[in-house]
N, C-alpha and C positions, 0 to 999 in steps of 0.2 A: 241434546248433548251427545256429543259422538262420545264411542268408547275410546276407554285409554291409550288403546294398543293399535287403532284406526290410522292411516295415513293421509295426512288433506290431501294427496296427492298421489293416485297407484304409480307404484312402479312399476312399467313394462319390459320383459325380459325375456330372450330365447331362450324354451326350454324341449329336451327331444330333440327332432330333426328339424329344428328351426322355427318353434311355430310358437308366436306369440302369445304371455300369459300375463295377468294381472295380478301384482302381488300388492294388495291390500291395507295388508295389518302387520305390524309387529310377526305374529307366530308362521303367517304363510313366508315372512323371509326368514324366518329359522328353519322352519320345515325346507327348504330349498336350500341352507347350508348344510343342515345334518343329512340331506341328500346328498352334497358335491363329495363327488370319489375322494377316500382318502389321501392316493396322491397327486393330488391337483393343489391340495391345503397348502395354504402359503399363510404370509403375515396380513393379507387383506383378508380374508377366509377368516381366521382365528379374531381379529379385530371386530369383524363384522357378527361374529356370530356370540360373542361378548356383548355386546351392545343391545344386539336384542335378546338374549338372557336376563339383563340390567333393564332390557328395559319391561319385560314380563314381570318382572318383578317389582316394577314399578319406581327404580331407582333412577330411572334415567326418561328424558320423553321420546315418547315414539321416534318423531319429528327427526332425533338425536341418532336413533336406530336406522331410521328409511337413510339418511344422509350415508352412512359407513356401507351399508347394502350396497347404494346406489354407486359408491366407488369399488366396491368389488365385483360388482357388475359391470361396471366400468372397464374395469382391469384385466377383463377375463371375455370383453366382445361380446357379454350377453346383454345390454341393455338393445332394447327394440329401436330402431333412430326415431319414431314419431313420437316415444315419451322425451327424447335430448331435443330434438328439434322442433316440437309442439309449442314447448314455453317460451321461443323464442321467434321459431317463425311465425306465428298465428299472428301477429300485431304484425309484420312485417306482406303478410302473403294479403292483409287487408287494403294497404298502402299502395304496395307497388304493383302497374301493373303488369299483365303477362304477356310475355313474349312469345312467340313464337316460331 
């Protein structure tokens, strides 16, 4: 059984001068909001770091937490493109083939 706070799914995200990290669980994307400079803090930011708050505490599921992350990541240019473009090219890059 996975833990409560595990993501079926890492998030990928630029973190530093560009270099890609795996954010896990629940507390590694909190640890990565209560990192983000205070004024950078917007309504994704404050949303996003509620959620996994709620969700350490067991109120909410991960699942519910990764999903608000992943649009603050979104929001903000730090998702990596091979976690957005993974779930959807991987079926596609089987298929079709390559050009050159």
């Amino acid at each position: 059984m996975m833990k409560p706070d595990v993501f079926k799914q890492p998030v990928t995200i630029f973190v530093g001068l560009g270099f890609p990290a795996e954010v896990r669980t629940v507390m590694e994307a909190y640890r990565h909001l209560a990192e983000w400079p205070a004024t950078f803090r917007d309504a994704a930011h404050s949303i996003a770091l509620k959620a996994c708050t709620a969700a350490l505490r067991g109120e909410i599921e991960a699942e519910t937490a990764r999903g608000l992350f992943v649009a603050f990541a979104e929001k903000h240019d730090l998702l990596a493109p091979e976690s957005a473009a993974s779930m959807t090219s991987l079926s596609q890059r089987n298929k079709e083939p390559h050009v050159r």
